[in-house]
C-alpha positions in Angstrom: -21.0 -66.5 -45.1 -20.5 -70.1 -46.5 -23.3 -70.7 -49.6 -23.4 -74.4 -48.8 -25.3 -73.8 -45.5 -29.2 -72.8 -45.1 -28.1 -70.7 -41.9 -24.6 -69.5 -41.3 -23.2 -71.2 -38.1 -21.4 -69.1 -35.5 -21.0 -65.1 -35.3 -21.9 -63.7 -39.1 -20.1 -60.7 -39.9 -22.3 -57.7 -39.3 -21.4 -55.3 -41.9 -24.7 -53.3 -40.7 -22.6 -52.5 -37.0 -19.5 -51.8 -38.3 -20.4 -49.2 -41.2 -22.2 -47.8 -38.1 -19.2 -47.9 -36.0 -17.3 -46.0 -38.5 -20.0 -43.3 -38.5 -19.7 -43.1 -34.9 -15.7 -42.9 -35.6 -16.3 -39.8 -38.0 -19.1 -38.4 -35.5 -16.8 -37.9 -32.4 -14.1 -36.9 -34.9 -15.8 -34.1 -36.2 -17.1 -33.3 -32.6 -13.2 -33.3 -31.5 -12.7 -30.8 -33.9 -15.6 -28.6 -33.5 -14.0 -28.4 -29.8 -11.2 -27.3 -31.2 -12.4 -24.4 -33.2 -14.8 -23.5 -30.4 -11.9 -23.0 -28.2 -9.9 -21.0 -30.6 -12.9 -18.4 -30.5 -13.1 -18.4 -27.0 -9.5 -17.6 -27.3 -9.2 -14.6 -29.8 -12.7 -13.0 -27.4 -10.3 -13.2 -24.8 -7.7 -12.0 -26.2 -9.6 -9.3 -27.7 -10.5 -8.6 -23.9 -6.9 -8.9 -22.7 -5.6 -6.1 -25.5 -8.3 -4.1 -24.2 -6.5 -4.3 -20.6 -3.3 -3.6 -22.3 -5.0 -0.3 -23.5 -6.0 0.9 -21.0 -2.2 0.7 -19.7 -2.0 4.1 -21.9 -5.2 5.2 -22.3 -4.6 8.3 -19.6 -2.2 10.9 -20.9 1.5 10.2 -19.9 2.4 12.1 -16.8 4.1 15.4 -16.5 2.8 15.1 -20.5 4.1 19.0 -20.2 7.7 17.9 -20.2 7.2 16.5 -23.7 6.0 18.1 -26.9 2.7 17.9 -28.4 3.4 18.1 -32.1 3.4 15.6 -34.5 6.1 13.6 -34.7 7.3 13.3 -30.9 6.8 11.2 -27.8 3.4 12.1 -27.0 2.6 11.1 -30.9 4.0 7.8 -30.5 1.4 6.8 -27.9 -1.4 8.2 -29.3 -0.3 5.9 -32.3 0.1 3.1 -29.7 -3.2 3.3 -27.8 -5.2 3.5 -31.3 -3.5 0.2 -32.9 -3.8 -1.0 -29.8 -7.9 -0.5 -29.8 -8.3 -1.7 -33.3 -5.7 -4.8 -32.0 -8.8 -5.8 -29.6 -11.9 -4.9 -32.0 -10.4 -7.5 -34.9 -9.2 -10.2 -32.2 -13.0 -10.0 -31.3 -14.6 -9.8 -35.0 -12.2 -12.4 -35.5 -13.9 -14.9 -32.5 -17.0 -13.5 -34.1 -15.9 -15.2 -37.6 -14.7 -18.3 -36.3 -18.3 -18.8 -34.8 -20.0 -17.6 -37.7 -18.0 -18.9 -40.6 -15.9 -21.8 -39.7 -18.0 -23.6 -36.7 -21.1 -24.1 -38.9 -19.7 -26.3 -41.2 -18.7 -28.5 -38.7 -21.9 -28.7 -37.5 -23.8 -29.2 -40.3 -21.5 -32.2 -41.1 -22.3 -33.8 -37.8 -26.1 -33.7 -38.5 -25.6 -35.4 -41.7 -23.2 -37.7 -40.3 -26.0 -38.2 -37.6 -28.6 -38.5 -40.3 -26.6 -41.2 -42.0 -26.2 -44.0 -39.4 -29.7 -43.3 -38.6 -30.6 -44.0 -42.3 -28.2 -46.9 -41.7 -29.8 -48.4 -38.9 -33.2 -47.9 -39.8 -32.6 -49.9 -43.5 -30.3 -52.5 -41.6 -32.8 -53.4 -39.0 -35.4 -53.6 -41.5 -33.5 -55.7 -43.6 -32.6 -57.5 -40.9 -35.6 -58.5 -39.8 -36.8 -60.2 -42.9 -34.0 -61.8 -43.1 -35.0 -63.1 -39.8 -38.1 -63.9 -40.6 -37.5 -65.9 -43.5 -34.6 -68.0 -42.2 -36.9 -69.0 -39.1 -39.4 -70.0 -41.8 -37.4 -72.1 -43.5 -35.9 -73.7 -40.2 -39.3 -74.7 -39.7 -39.8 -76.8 -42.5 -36.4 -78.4 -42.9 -37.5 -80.1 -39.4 -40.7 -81.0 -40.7 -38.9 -82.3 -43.4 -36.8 -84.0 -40.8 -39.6 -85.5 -39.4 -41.3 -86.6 -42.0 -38.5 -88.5 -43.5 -38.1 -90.1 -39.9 -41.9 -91.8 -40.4 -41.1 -92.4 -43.7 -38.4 -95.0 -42.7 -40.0 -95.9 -39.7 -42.9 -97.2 -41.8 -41.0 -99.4 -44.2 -39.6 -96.9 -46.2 -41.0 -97.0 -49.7 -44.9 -98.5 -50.7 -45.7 -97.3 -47.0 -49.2 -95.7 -47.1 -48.8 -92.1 -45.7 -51.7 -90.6 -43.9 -51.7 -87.5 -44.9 -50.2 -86.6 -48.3 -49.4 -83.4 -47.3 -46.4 -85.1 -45.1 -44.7 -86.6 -48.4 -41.3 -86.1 -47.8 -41.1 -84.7 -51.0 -44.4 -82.3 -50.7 -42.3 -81.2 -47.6 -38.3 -80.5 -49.4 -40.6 -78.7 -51.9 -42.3 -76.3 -49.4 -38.1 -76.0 -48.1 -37.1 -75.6 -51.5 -39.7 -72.4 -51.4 -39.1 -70.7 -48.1 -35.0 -71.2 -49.0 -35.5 -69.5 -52.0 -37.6 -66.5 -50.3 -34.6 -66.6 -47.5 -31.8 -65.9 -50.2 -34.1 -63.7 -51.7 -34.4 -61.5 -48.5 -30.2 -62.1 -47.8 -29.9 -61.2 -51.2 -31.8 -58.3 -50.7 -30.2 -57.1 -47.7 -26.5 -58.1 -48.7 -27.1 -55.4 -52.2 -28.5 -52.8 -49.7 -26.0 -52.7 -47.9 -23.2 -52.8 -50.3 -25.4 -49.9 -52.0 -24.5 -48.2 -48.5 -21.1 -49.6 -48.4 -20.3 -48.4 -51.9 -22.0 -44.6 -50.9 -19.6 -44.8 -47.9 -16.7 -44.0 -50.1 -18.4 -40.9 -51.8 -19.8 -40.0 -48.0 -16.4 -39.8 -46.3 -14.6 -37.9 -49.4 -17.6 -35.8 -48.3 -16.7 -35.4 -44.6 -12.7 -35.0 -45.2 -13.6 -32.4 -47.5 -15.8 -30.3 -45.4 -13.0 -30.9 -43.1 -11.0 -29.0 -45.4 -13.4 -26.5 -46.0 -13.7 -25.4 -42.4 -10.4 -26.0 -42.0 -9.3 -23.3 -44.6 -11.7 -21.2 -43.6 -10.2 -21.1 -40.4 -6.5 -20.3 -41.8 -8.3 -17.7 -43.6 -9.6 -16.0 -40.2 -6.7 -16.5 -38.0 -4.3 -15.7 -41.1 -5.9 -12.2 -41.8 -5.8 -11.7 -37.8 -1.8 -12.6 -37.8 -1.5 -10.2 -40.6 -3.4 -7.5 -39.0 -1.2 -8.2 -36.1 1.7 -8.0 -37.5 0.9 -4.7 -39.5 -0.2 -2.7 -36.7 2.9 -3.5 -34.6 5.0 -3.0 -37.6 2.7 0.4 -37.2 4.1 1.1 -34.1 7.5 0.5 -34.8 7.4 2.4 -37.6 6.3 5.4 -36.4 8.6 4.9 -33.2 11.7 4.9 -35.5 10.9 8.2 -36.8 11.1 9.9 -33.5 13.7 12.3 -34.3 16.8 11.9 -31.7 16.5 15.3 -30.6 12.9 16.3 -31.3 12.1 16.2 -27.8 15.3 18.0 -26.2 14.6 20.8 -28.5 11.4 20.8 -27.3 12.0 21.1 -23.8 14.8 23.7 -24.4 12.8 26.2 -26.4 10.0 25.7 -23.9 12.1 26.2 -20.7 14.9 28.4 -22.0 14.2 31.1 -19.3 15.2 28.3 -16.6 17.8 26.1 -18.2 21.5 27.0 -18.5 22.4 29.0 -21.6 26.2 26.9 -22.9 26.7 30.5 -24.6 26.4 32.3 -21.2 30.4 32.1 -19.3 30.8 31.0 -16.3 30.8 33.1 -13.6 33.6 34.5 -11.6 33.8 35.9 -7.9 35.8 38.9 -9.4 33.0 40.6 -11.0 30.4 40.0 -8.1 29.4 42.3 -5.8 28.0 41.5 -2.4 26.9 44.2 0.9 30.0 45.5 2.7 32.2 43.8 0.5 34.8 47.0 0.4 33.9 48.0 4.2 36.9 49.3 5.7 36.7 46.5 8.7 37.2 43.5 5.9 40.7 45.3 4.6 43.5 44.0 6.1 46.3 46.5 8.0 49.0 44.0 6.6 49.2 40.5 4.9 51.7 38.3 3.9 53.9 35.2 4.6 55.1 34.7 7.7 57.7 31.9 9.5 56.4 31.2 13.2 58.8 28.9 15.4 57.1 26.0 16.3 56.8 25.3 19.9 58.3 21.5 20.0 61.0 21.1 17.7 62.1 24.7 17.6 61.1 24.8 13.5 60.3 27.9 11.6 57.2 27.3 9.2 55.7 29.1 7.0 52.0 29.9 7.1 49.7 33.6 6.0 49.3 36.4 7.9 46.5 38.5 8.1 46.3 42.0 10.6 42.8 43.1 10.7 41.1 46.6 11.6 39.5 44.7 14.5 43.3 43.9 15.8 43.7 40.5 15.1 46.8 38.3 14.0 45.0 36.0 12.2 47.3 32.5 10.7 46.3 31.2 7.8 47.9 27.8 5.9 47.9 30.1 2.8 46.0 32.6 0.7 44.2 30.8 -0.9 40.3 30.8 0.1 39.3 28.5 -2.3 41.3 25.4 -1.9 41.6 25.6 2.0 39.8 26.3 4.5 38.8 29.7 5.3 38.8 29.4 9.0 42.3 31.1 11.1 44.7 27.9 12.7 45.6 30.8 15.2 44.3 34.3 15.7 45.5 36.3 18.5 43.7 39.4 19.8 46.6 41.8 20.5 45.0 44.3 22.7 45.6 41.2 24.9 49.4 40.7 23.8 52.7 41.9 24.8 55.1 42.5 21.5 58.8 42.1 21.9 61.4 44.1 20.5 62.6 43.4 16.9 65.6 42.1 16.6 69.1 43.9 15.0 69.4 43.5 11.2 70.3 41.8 9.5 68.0 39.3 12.0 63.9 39.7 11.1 62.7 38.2 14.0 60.2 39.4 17.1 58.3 37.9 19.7 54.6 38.1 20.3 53.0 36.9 23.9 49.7 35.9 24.1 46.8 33.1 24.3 45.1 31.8 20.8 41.8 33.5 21.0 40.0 30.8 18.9 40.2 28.3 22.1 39.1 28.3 25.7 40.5 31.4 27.1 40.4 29.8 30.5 42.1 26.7 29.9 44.8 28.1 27.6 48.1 29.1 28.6 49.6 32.2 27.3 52.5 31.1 25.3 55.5 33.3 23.1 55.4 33.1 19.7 58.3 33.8 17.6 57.6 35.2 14.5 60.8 36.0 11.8 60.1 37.7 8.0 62.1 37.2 4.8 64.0 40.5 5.5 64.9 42.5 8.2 62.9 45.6 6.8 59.8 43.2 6.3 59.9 42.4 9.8 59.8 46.1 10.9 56.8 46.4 9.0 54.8 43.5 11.0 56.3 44.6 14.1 55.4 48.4 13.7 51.9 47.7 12.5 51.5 44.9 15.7 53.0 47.1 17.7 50.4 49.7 17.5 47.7 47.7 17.8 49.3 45.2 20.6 48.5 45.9 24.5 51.7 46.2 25.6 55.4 46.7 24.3 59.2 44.9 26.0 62.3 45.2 25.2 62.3 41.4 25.0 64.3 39.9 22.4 64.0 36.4 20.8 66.0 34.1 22.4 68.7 33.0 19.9 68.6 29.5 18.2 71.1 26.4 18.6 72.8 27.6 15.1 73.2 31.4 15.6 74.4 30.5 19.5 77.4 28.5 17.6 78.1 31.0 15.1 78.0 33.6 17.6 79.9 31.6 20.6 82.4 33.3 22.0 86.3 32.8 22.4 86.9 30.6 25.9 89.5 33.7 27.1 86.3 36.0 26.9 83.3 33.4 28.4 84.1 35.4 31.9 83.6 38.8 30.4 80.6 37.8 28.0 79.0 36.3 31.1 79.3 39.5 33.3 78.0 41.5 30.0 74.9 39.5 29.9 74.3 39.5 33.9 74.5 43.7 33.3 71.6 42.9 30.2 69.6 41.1 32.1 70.0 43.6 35.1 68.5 46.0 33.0 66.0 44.7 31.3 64.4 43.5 34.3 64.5 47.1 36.2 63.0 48.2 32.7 60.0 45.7 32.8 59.8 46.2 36.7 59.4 49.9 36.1 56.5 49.8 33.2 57.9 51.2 31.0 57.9 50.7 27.1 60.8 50.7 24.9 60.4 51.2 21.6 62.8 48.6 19.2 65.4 50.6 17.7 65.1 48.9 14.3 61.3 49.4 14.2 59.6 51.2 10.9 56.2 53.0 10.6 53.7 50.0 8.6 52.0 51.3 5.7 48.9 53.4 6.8 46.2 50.9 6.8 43.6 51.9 3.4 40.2 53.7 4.7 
């Protein structure tokens, strides 16, 4: 505001509306916060809820709870550890919502009444002040244009040695009465102007004030959510502590003491088929008459292979790939029934070899053909065992000899000066043989041995 002029001119800086405009900054700042803080104890009540959730994730007993051990120290200790932190994890996030409310919010709120209470202390003395300020300077317009007027009669009258009227309307009785109300008007702007640099000034102290019981609640806060981190933090650590002292095997040893009568004992051996025992294991019908390997000429390449042999008590010719029953599989690949068979006679040593007529009883009887087999042993005296054992227990008996194979016919090929004579000697054979097998009757094989007697 210019001193020179009676009534500023143009907008006058109102310092009255813009301390108030700062207490309304400093309101809505504090509100802001107060927000803030609310929100954080709306947060740790629901957290406090939410870790009650998470407790009740282990509140029941764990299942099959029998299959781990109930002393200190072991599984089931672990979550009873778990479900108690876990309980006093929700009870602090709640006390500490309840100390935010209680300790730190209240500040806040007191310093938004007083902050309130100030620009209404403001306004009140600023529109007061205001308004005799007012006054006064409308007083004081008044007579400066009474002054104005009166100067104007006093010129229009002749200026000076006119006779005035009225005395009161001396120009000079008229500055005088300006003279008066300008220096009540200065007094009231005076006035106002020190009031409100009292208020300015007090602003200064007013906002170290607020910042500080910013600070204040601020701290207080740290204080609240700083224990809860802490508490946090140490009943976790809790938890992990007492989860590292499991012991590694507390449990298995546990289970194994508890259960011992149904797990396996390492000590115990294993077992072995020799030593058990089972019904009709040493019947006489599971012994075999005779058993061993065996070469059968296959029927399509004319090949001898080897394969097991098995006669039974229930006078079977069972084939076998081997003797072993547990690597193979215990089923026959040929059995014949030899009631049912005819049994050829064994050939002269040092030949092992004698034929065996008859239909594989492990497939369709009526669909299968009956078909020779040619069986030949190691030695000539095994062979008379198989054949006398077979023999006995084989339907029928021939004088039918194996016929020979490619190599023995070359070996054995007569001279070309005796073909005539060896083919007359086998036209006699054959002569024979056939009034043999016409006639019925059985010919025992010359090289043929009693078997073993089968064990009873």
């Amino acid at each position: 505001m210019s001193s020179t002029e009676v009534i500023p001119k143009g907008a006058t800086p109102d310092t009255a509306s813009t301390l108030e405009q700062r207490l309304k900054a400093w309101k809505h700042m504090v509100g802001r916060l107060e927000e803030y803080l609310e929100q954080h104890e709306s947060l740790y009540k629901t957290m406090g809820k939410e870790y009650e959730k998470v407790g009740k994730k282990i509140e029941d007993p764990l299942k099959e709870s029998e299959m781990f051990t109930q002393t200190a120290g072991g599984i089931c200790s672990l979550f009873e550890n778990m479900r108690t932190n876990t309980s006093t994890l929700a009870a602090s996030h709640q006390e500490t919502a309840k100390n935010i409310k209680s300790g730190v919010i209240p500040q806040l709120e007191r310093l938004h009444t007083e902050i309130k209470a100030k620009a209404k202390e403001l306004n009140h003395g600023a529109t007061k002040g205001t308004k005799a300020v007012t006054k006064s300077r409308e007083s004081t317009q008044k007579h400066i244009d009474q002054l104005a007027k009166n100067v104007g009669r006093f010129d229009s009258a002749g200026g000076a040695g006119a006779k005035l009227t009225d005395p009161m309307e001396d120009p000079y009785i008229v500055k005088r009465r300006v003279l008066n109300k300008l220096h009540t008007q200065v007094g009231e702007e005076n006035a106002q102007r020190q009031d409100l640099l009292a208020v300015q000034t007090g602003f200064q102290a007013f906002e170290a004030h607020v910042i500080q019981t910013v600070q204040g609640a601020l701290n207080a806060f740290y204080q609240a959510v700083g224990a809860q981190a802490e508490r946090t933090k140490g009943l976790y650590g809790n938890i992990i502590s007492t989860a590292t002292r499991v012991p590694l095997d507390i449990e298995w040893n546990a289970f194994v003491q508890k259960y011992e009568d149904v797990l396996i004992n390492p000590v115990t051996p294993n077992r072995d088929v020799v030593s058990i025992t089972f019904p009709n294991q040493h019947h006489g019908s599971t012994k075999p008459q005779i058993e061993g390997s065996l070469q059968r000429k296959g029927k399509i390449l004319g090949r001898y292979n080897t394969a097991y042999y098995v006669l039974t008590l229930s006078k079977y010719l069972h084939e076998f790939e081997n003797a072993d029953v547990t690597m193979k599989d215990p089923e026959p690949q040929l059995s014949l029934y030899l009631p049912e068979c005819k049994i050829g006679a064994l050939t002269a040593a040092p030949d092992a070899k004698f034929t065996l007529s008859g239909k594989d009883a492990n497939k369709n009887q009526k669909l299968t053909r009956e078909h020779d087999f040619v069986f030949k042993a190691s030695t000539h005296e095994e062979a008379a065992m198989w054949w006398d054992a077979i023999s006995k227990a084989s339907g029928i008996r021939t004088a039918e000899l194996p016929a020979p194979t490619r190599e023995n016919s070359l070996a054995t090929a007569p001279p070309p000066y005796k073909e005539k004579e060896k083919l007359k000697l086998d036209t006699q054979a054959n002569t024979k043989e056939a009034d043999t097998v016409a006639g019925g009757s059985v010919v025992q094989s010359p090289v043929a041995q009693t078997p073993v007697a089968p064990e009873k």
